[in-house]
Backbone as JSON Lines, residues from 0, in Angstrom:
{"i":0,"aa":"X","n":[-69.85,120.36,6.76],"ca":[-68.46,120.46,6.4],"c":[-67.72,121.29,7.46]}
{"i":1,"aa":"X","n":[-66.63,120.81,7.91],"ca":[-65.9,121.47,8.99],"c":[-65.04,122.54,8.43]}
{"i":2,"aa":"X","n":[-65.46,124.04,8.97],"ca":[-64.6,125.03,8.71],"c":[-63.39,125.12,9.42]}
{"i":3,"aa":"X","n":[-61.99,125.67,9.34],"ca":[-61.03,126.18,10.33],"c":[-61.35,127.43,10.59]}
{"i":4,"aa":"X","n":[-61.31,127.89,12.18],"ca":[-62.06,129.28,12.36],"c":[-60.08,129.94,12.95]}
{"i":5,"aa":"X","n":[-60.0,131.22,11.96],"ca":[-58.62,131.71,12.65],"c":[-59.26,132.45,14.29]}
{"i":6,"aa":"X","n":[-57.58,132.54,14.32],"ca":[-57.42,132.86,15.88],"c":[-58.23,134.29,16.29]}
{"i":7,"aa":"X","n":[-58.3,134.98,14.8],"ca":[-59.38,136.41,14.94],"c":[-60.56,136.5,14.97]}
{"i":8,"aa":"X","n":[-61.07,135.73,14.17],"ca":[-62.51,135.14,14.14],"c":[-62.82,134.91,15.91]}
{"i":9,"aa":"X","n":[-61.89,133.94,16.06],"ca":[-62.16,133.56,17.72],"c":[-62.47,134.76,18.41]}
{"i":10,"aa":"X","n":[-61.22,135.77,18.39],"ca":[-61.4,136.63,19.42],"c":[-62.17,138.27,18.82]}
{"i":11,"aa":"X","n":[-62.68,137.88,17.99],"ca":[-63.6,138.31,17.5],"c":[-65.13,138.17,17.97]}
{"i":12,"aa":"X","n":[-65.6,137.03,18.0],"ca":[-66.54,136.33,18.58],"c":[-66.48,136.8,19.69]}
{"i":13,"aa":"X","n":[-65.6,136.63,20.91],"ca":[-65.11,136.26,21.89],"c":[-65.53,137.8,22.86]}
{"i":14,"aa":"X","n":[-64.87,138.99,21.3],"ca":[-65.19,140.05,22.37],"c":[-66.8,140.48,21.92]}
{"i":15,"aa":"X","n":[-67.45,140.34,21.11],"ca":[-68.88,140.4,20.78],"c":[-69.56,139.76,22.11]}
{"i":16,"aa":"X","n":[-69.38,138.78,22.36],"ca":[-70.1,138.19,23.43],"c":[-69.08,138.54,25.07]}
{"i":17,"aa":"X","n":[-68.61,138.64,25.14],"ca":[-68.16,139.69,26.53],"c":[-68.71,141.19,26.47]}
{"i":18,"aa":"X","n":[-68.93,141.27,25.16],"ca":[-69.53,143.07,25.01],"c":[-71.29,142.33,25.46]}
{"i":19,"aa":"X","n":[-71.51,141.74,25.33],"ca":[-73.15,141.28,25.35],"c":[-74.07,141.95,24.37]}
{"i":20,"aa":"X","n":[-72.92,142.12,22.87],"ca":[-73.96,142.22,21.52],"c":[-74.13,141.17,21.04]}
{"i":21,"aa":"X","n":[-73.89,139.75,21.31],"ca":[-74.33,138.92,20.8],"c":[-74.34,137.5,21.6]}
{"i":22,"aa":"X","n":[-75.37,136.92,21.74],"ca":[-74.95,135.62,22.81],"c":[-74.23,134.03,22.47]}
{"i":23,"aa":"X","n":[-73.88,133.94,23.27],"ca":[-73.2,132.7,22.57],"c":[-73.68,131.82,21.89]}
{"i":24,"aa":"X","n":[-75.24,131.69,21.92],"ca":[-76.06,130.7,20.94],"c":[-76.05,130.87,19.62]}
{"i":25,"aa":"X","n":[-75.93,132.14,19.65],"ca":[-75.76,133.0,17.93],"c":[-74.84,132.69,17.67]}
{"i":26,"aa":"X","n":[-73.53,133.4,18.53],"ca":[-72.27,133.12,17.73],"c":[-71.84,131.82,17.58]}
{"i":27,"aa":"X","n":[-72.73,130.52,18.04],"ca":[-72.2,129.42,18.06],"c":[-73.13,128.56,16.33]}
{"i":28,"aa":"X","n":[-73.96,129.53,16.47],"ca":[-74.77,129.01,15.26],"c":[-74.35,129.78,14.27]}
{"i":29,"aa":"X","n":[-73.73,131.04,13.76],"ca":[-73.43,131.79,12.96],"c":[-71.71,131.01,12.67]}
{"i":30,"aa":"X","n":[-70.9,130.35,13.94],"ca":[-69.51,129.84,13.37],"c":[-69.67,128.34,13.42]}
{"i":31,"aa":"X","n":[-70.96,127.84,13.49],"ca":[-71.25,126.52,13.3],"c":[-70.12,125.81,14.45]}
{"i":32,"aa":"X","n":[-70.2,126.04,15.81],"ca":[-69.85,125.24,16.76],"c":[-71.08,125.54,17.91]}
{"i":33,"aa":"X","n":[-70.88,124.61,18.85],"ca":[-71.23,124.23,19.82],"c":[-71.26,125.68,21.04]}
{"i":34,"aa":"X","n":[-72.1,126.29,21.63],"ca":[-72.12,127.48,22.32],"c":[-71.06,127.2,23.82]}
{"i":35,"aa":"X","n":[-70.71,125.73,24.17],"ca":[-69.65,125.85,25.17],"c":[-68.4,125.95,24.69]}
{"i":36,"aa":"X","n":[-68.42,125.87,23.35],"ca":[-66.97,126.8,22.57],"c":[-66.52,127.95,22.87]}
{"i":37,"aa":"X","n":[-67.93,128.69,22.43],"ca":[-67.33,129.83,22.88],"c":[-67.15,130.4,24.23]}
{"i":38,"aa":"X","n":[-67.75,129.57,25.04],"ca":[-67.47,129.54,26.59],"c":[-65.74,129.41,26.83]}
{"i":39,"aa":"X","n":[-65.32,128.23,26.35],"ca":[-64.06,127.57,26.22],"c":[-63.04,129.18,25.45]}
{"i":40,"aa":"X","n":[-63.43,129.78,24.23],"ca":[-62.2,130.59,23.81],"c":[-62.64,131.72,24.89]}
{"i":41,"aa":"X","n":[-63.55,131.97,25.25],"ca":[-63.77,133.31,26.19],"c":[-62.9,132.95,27.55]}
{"i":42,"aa":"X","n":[-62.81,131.74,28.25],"ca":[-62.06,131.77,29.14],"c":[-60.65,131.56,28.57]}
{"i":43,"aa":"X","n":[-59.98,131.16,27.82],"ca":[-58.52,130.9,26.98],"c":[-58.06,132.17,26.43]}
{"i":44,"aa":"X","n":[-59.27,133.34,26.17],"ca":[-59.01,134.37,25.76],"c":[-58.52,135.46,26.83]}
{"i":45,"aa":"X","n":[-59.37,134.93,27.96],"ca":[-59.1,135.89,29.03],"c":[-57.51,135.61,30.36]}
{"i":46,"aa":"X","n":[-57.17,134.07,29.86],"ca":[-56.23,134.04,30.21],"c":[-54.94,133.7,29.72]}
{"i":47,"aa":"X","n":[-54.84,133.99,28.03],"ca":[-54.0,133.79,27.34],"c":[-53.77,134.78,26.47]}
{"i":48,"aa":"X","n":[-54.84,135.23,26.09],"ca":[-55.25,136.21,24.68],"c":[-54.89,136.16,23.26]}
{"i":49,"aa":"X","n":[-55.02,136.13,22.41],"ca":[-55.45,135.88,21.51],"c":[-54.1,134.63,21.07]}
{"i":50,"aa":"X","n":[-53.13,134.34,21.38],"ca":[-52.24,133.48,20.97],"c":[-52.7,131.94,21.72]}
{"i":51,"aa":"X","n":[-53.38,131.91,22.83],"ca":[-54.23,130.83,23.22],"c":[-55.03,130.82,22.19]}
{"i":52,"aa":"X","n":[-55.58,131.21,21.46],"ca":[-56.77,131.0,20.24],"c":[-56.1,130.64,19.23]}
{"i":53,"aa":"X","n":[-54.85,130.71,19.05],"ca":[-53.92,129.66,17.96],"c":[-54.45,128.38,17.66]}
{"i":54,"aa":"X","n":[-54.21,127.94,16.65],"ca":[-54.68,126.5,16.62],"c":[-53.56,125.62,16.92]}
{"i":55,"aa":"X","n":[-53.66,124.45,17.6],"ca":[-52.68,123.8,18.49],"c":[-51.99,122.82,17.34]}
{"i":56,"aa":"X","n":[-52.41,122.78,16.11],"ca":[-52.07,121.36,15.35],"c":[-50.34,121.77,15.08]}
{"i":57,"aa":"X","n":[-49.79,120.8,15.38],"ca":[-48.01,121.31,14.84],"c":[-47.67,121.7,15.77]}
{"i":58,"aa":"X","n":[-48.17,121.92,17.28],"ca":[-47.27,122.54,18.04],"c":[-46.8,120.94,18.97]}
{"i":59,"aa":"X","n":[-45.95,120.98,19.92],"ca":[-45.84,119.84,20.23],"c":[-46.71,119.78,21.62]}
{"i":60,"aa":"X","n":[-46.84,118.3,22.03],"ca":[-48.07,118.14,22.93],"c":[-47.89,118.93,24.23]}
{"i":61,"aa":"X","n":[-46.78,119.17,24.39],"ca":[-46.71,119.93,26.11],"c":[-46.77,121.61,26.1]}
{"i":62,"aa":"X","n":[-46.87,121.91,24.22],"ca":[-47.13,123.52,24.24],"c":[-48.95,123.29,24.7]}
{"i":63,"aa":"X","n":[-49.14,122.63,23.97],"ca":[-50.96,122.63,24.25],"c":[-51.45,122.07,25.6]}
{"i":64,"aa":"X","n":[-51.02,121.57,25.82],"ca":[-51.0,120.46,27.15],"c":[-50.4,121.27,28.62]}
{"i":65,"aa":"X","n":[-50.4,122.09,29.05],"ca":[-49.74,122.7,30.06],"c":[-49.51,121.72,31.57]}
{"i":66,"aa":"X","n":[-48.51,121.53,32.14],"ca":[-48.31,120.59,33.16],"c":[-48.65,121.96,34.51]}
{"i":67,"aa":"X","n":[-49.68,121.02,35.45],"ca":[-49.44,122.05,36.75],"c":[-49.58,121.87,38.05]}
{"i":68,"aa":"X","n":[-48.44,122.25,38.75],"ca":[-47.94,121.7,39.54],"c":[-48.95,120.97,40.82]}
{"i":69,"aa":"X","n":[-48.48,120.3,41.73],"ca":[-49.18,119.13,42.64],"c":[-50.11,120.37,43.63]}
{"i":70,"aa":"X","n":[-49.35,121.71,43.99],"ca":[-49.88,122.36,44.68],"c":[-50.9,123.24,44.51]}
{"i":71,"aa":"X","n":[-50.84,123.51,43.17],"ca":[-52.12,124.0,42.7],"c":[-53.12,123.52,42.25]}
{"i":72,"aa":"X","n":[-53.56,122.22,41.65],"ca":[-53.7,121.03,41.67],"c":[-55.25,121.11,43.2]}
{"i":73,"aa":"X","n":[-53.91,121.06,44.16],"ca":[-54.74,120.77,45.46],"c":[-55.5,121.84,45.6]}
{"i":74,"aa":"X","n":[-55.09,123.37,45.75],"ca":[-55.53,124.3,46.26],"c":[-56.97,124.67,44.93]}
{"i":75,"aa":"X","n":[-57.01,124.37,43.5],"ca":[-57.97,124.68,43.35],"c":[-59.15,123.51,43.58]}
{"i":76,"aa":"X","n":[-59.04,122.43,44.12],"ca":[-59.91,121.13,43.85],"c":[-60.58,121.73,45.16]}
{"i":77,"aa":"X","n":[-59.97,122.46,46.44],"ca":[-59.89,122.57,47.66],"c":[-61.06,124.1,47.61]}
{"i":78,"aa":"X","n":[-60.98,124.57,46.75],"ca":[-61.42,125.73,46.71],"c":[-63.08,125.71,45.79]}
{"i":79,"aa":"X","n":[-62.81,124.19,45.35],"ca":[-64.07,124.1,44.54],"c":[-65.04,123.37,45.46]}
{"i":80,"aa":"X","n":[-63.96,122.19,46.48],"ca":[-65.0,121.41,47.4],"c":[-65.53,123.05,48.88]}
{"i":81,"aa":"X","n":[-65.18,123.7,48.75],"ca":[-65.74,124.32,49.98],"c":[-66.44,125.16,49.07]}
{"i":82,"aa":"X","n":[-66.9,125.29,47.69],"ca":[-67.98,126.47,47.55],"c":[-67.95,127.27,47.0]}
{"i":83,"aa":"X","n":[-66.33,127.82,46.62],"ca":[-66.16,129.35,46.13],"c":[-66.33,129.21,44.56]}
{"i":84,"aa":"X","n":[-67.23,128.7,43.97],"ca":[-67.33,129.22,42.59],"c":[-67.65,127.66,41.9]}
{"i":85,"aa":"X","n":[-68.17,127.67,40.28],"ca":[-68.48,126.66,39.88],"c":[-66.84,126.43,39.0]}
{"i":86,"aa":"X","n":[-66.84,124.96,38.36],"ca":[-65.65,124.51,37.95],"c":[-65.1,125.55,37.29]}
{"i":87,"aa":"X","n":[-65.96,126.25,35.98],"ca":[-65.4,127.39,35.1],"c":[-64.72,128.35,35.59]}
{"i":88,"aa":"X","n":[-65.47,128.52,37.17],"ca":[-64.88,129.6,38.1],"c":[-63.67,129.64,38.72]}
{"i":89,"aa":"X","n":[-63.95,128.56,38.96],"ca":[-62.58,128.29,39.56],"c":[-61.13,127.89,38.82]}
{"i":90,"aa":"X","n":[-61.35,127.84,37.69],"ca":[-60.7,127.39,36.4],"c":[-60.09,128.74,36.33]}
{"i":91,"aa":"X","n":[-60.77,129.8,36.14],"ca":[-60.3,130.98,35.39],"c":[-59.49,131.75,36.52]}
{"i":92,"aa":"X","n":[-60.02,131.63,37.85],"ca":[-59.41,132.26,39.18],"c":[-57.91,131.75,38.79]}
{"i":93,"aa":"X","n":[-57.95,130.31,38.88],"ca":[-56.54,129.75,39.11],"c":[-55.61,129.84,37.97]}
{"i":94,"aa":"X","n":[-55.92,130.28,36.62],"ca":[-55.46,130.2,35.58],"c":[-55.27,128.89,34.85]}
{"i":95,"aa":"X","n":[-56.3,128.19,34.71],"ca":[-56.2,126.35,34.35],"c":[-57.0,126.84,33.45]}
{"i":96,"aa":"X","n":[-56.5,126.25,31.76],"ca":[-56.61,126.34,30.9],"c":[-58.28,125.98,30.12]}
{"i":97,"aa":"X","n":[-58.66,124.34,31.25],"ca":[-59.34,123.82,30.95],"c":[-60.13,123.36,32.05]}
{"i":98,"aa":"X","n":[-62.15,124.01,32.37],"ca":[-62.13,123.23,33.78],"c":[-62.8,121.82,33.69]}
{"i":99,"aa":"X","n":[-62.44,121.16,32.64],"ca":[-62.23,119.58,32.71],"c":[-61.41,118.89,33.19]}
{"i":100,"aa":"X","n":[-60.08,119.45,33.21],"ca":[-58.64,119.17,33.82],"c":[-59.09,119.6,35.42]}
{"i":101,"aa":"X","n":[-60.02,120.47,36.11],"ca":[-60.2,120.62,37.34],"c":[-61.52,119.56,37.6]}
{"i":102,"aa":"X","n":[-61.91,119.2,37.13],"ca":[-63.19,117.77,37.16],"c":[-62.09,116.7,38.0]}
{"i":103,"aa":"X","n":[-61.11,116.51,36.92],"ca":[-60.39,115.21,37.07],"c":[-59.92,114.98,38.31]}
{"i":104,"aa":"X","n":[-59.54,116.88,38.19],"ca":[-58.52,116.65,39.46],"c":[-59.6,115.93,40.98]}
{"i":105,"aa":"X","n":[-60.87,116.95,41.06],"ca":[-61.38,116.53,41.85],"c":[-61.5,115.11,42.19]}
{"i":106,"aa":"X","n":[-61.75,114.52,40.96],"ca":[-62.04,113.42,40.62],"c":[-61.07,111.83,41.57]}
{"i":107,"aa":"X","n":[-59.82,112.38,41.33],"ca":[-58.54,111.73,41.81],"c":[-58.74,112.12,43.4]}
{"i":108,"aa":"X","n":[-58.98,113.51,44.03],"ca":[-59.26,113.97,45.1],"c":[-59.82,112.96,45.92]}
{"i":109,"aa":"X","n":[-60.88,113.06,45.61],"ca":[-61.87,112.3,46.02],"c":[-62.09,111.17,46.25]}
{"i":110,"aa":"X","n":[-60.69,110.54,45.2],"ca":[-60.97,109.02,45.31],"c":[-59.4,108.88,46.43]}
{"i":111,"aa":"X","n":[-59.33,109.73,46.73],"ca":[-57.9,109.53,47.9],"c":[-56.04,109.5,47.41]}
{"i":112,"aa":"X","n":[-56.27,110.17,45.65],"ca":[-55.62,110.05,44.9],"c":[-54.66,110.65,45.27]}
{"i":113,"aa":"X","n":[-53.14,110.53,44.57],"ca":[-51.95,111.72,44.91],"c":[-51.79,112.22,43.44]}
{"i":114,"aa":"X","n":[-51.81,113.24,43.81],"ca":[-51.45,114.38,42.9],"c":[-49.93,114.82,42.68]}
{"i":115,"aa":"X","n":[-49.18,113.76,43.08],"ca":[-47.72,114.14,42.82],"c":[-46.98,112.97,42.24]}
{"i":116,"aa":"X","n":[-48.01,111.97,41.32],"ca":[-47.54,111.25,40.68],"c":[-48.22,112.02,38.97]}
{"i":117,"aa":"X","n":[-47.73,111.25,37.63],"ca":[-48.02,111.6,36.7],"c":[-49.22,111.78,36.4]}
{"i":118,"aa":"X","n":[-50.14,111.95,36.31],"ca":[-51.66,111.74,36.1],"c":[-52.08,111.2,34.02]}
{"i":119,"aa":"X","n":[-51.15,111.71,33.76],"ca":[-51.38,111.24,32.22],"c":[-50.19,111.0,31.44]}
{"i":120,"aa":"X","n":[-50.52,110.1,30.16],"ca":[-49.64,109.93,29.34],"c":[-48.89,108.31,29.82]}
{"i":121,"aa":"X","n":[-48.55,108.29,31.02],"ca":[-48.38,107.0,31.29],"c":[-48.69,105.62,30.41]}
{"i":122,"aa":"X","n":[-48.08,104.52,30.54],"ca":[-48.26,103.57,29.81],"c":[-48.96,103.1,30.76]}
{"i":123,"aa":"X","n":[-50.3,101.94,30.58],"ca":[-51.1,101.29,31.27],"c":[-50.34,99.78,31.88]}
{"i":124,"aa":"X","n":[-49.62,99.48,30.96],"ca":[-49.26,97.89,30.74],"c":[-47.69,98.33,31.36]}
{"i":125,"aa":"X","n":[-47.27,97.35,32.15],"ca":[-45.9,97.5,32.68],"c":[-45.12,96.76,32.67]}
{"i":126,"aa":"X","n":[-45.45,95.27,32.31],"ca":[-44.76,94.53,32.1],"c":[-45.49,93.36,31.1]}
{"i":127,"aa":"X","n":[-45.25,92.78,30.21],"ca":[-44.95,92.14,29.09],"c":[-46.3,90.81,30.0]}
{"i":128,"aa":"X","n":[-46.83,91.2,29.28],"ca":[-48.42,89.76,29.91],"c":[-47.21,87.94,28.94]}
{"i":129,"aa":"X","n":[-47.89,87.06,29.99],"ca":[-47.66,86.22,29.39],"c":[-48.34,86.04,28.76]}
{"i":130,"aa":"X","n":[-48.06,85.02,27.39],"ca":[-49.13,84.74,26.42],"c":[-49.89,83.27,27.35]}
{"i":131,"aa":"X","n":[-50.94,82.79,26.76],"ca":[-51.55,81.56,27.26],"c":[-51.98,80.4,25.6]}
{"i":132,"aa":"X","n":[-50.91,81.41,24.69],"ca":[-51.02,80.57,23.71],"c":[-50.43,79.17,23.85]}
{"i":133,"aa":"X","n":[-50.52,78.33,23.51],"ca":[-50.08,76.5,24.04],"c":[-50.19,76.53,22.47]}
{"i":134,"aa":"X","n":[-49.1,75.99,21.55],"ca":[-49.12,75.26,20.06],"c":[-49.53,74.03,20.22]}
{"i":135,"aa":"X","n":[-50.57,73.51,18.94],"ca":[-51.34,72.64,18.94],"c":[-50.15,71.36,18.81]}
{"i":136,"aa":"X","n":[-50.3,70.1,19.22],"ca":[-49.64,68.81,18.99],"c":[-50.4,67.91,18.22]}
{"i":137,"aa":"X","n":[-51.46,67.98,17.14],"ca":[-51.67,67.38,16.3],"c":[-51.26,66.92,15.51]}
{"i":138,"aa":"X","n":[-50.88,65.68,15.42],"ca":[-50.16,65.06,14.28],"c":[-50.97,64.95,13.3]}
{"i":139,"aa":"X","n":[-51.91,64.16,13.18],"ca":[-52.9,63.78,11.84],"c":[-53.24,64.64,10.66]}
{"i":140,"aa":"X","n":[-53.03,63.91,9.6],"ca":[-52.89,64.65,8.73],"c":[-53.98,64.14,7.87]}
């Protein structure tokens, strides 16, 4: 059964395991989540504090969703391809919320992508497909 864990609980947890009285396997088995959770509020905690540990439901998508800009974007994808730190690392240096959102970026990087177009939310479909429906001409009845 899925509990809601408040924003104290979080940073509760959060500072237990930055204190290193308890490891994240525990606290992930004692709040019944996943131990890269608490990976996830420990970095959101450290660069938001405890109002990043809000729960996002009701807020609208671009409070949770943070947009960031093309240049930072580059400079941390740039900073991850030469070495200086693993994604998490480089996530928390740059202040990026999430280092899945720095995966992607690489991701686009790499594939020769620009980073100064929308990257999400976009509609896929742009113009109206023709149909290839043909109505039947059967007369017989």
């Amino acid at each position: 059964m899925y509990k809601r864990i408040s924003a104290e609980e979080k940073a509760l947890a959060v500072q237990k395991y930055q204190a290193g009285e308890t490891s994240a396997i525990e606290l992930g088995q004692m709040l019944g989540v996943h131990r890269n959770q608490i990976y996830k509020w420990a970095q959101t905690y450290k660069a938001e504090g405890i109002l990043g540990l809000e729960s996002n439901l009701g807020k609208r998508y671009i409070d949770k969703n943070p947009v960031y800009g093309e240049g930072l974007k580059e400079k941390a994808v740039r900073a991850y391809l030469a070495g200086e730190g693993s994604p998490r690392k480089i996530s928390q240096r740059f202040g990026i919320r999430s280092d899945h959102a720095l995966r992607n970026w690489i991701k686009v990087y790499n594939s020769g992508g620009d980073f100064s177009r929308k990257m999400g939310g976009e509609s896929r479909m742009k113009k109206a497909r023709l149909s290839s429906f043909v109505p039947s001409m059967n007369t017989t009845s």
